[in-house]
C-alpha positions as CSV (number, residue, x, y, z in Angstrom):
1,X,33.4,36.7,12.4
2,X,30.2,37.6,11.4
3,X,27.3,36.6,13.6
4,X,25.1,33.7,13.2
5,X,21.5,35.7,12.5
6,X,23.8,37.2,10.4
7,X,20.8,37.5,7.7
8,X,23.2,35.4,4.8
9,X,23.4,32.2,7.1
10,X,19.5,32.7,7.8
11,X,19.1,32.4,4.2
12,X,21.8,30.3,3.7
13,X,20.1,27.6,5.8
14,X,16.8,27.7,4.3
15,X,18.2,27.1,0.9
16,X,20.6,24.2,2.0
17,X,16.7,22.7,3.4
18,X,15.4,23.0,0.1
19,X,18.5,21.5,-1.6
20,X,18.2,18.4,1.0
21,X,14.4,18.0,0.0
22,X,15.3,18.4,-3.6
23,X,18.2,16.0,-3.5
24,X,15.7,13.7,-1.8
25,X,13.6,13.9,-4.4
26,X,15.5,12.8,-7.0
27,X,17.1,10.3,-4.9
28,X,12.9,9.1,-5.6
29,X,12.7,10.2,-9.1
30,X,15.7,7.3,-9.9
31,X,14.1,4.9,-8.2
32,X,10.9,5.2,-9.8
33,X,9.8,3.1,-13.2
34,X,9.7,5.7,-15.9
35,X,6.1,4.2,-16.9
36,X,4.7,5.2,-13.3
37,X,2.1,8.3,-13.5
38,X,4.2,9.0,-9.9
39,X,7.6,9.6,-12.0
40,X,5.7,12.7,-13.9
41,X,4.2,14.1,-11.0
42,X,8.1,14.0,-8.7
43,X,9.6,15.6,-12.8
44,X,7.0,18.4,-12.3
45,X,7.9,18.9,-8.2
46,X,12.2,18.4,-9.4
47,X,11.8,21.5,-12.0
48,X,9.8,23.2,-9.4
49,X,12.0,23.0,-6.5
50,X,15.1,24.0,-9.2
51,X,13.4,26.9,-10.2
52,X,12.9,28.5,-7.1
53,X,16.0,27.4,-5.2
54,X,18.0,28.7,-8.0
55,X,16.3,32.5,-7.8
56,X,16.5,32.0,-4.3
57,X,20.2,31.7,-4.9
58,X,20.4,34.6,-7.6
59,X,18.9,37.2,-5.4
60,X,21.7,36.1,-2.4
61,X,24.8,36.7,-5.6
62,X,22.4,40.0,-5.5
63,X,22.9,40.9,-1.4
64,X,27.0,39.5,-1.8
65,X,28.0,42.1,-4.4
66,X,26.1,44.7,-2.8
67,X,27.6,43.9,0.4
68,X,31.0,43.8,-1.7
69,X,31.3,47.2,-2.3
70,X,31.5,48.7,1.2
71,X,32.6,45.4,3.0
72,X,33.6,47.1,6.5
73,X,30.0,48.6,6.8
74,X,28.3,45.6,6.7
75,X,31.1,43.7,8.8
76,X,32.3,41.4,7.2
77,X,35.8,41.3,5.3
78,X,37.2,39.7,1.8
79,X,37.7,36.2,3.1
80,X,34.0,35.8,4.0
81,X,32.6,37.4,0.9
82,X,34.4,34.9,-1.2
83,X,33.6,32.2,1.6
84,X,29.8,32.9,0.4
85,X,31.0,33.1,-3.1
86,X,32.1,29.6,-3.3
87,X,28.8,28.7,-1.1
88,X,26.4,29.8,-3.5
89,X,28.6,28.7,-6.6
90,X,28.5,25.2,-4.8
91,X,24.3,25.8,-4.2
92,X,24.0,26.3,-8.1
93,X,26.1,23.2,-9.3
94,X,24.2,21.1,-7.1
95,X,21.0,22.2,-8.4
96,X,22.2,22.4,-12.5
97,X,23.3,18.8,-11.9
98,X,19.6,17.5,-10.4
99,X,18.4,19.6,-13.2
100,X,20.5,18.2,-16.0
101,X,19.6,14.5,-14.9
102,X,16.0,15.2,-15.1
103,X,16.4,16.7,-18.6
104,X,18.5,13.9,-19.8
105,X,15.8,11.1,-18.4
106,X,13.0,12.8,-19.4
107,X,14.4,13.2,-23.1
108,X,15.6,9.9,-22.7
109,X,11.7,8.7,-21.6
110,X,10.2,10.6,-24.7
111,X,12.8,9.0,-27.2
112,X,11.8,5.8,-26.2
113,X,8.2,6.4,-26.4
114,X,8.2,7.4,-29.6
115,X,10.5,4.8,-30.9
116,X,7.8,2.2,-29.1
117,X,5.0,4.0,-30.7
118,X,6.7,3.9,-34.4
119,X,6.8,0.2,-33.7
120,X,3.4,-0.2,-32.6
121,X,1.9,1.5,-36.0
122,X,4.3,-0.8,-38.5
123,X,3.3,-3.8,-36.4
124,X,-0.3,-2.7,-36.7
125,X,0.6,-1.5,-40.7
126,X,-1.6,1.6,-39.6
127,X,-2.6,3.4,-43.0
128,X,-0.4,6.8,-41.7
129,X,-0.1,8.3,-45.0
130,X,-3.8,8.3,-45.9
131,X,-4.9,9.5,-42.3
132,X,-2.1,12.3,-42.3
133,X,-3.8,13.6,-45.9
134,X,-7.3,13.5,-44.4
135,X,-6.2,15.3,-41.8
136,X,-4.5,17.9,-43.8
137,X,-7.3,18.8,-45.8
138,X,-9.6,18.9,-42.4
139,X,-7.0,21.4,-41.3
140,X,-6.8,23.3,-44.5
141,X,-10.4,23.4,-44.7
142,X,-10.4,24.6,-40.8
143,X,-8.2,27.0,-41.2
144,X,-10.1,28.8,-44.6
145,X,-13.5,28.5,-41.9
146,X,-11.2,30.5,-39.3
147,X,-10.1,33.1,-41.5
148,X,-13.2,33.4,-43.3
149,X,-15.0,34.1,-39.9
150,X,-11.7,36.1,-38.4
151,X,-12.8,38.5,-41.6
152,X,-16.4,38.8,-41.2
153,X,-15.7,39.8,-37.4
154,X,-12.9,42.3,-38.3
155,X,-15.6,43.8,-41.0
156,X,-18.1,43.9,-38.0
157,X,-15.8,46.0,-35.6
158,X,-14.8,48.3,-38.5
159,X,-19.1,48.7,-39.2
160,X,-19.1,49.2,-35.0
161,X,-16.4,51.9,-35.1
162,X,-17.5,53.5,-38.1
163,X,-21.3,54.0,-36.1
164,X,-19.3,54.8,-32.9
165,X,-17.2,57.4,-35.1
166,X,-20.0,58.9,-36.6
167,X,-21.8,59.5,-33.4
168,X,-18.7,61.2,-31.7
169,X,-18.4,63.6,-34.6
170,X,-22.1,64.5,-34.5
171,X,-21.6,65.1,-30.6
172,X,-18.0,67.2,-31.2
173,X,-20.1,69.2,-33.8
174,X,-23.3,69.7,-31.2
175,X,-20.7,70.6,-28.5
176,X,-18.4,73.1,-30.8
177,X,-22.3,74.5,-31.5
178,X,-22.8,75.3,-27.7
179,X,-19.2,76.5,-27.2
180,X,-20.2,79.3,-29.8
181,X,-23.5,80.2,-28.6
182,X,-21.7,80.5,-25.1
183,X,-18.9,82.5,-26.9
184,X,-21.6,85.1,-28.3
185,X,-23.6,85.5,-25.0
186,X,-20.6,86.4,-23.2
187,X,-19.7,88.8,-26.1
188,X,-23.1,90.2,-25.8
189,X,-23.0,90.6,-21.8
190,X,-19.3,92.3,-22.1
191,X,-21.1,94.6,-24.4
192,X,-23.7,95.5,-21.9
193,X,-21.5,95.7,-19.1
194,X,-19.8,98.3,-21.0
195,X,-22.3,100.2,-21.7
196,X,-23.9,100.1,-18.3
197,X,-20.6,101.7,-17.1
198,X,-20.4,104.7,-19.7
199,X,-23.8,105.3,-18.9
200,X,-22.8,105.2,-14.7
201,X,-20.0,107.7,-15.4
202,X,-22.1,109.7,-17.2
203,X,-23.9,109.7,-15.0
204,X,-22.0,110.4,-11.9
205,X,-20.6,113.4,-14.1
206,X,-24.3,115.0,-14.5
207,X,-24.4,114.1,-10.7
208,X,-21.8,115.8,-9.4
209,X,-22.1,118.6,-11.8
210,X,-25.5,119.2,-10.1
211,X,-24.5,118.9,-6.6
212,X,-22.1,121.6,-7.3
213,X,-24.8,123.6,-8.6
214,X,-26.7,123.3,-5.3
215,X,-24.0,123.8,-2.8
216,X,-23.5,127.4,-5.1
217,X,-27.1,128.2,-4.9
218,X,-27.5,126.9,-1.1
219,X,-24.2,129.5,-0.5
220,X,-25.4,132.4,-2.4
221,X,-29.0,131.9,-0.6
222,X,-27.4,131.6,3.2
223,X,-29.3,130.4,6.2
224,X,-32.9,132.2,5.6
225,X,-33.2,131.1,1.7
226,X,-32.0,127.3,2.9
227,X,-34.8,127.1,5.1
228,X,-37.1,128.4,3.0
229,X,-35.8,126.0,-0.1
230,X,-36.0,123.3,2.6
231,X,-40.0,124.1,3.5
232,X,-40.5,124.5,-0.6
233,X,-39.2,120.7,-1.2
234,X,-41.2,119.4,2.0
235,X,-44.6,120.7,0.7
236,X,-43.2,119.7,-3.0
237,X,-43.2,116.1,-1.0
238,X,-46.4,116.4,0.3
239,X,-48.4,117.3,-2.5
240,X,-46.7,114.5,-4.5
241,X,-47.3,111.9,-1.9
242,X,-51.1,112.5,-2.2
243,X,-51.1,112.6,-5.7
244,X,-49.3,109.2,-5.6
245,X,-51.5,107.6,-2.9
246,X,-54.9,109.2,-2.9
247,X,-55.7,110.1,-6.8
């Protein structure tokens, strides 16, 4: 037996609430003249009330057949699944019923309103056919006024996006114009670089050509013609630092 906060019954009894109140309320709606303002307003609160009892009662058919196809892991078995079944079958006739009443007495309501109305205008020999061609041609000329002024706002927006178009394609072009001059700097930097890196190889060739070139002459001289090349490159220094600095 499945327990009583057993989230179904929880459910279960707010919806049986709202079908009392709802029951209650029609129990009103009969009782009330069908020229009362109050009849309209407890129509509006009946459909209401239908309404939302009857999705209340949809999304529990929802929970049942999803509890229906593993029944033993919610606990519960086939007798009480069809138990809720019949419950929320019996939920939805109660509410179609209120709702169908309703329906019916407010169809019946506007039948007889309009059969009282087509009364009042004969008794009243109310010129119908002359004000119904008057208003024709007021509708016929409102409705030319509406399309005329529909048009000259439709040619507007086209004048609007033809401006707005025109500007975007003069700033693609300006932007396609930068992307290019962007394109031939980098072209023109790439270039450099590679130069600058012939010219460093080169250079490091010539370098380490002469460096071999020393290291032969600094061998071949040995210890007395080193010192004596060093003394030569220290006065060399000398007289070029005063030429620098003091001429």
């Amino acid at each position: 037996m499945p327990s009583a906060k057993d989230p179904f019954y929880v459910v279960k009894e707010e919806i049986q609430e709202s079908i009392d109140t709802l029951q209650s309320t029609f129990h009103q709606w009969e009782s009330t003249p069908s020229d009362n303002g109050e009849q309209v307003q407890l129509t509006k609160e009946l459909f209401a009330g239908c309404e939302s009892i009857e999705w209340q009662v949809d999304e529990l058919d929802k929970a049942i057949s999803v509890a229906s196809t593993d029944p033993a892991w919610y606990g519960i078995d086939e007798v009480e699944l069809e138990s809720r079944r019949r419950w929320t079958s019996s939920a939805r006739s109660q509410v179609g019923t209120v709702k169908r009443a309703v329906e019916a007495g407010k169809e019946s309501n506007r039948t007889s309103s309009n059969s009282v109305n087509g009364m009042r205008r004969e008794l009243m020999r109310l010129p119908n056919s002359h004000q119904t061609d008057r208003s024709n041609q007021y509708t016929a000329q409102h409705n030319d006024d509406f399309i005329a002024s529909e048009s000259d706002r439709q040619l507007l927006l086209i004048k609007q996006q033809d401006e707005e178009l025109d500007e975007l394609s003069v700033s693609v072009q300006r932007i396609g114009g930068v992307g290019l001059t962007i394109h031939d700097e980098l072209l023109g930097q790439e270039r450099i670089i590679d130069e600058l890196g012939t010219e460093m190889d080169s250079t490091k060739t010539r370098l380490d050509f002469v460096q071999k070139k020393v290291a032969l002459v600094m061998k071949k001289a040995g210890a007395k013609g080193q010192i004596l090349m060093i003394l030569f490159l220290v006065i060399l220094f000398l007289v070029l630092f005063v030429l620098v600095f003091f001429t």
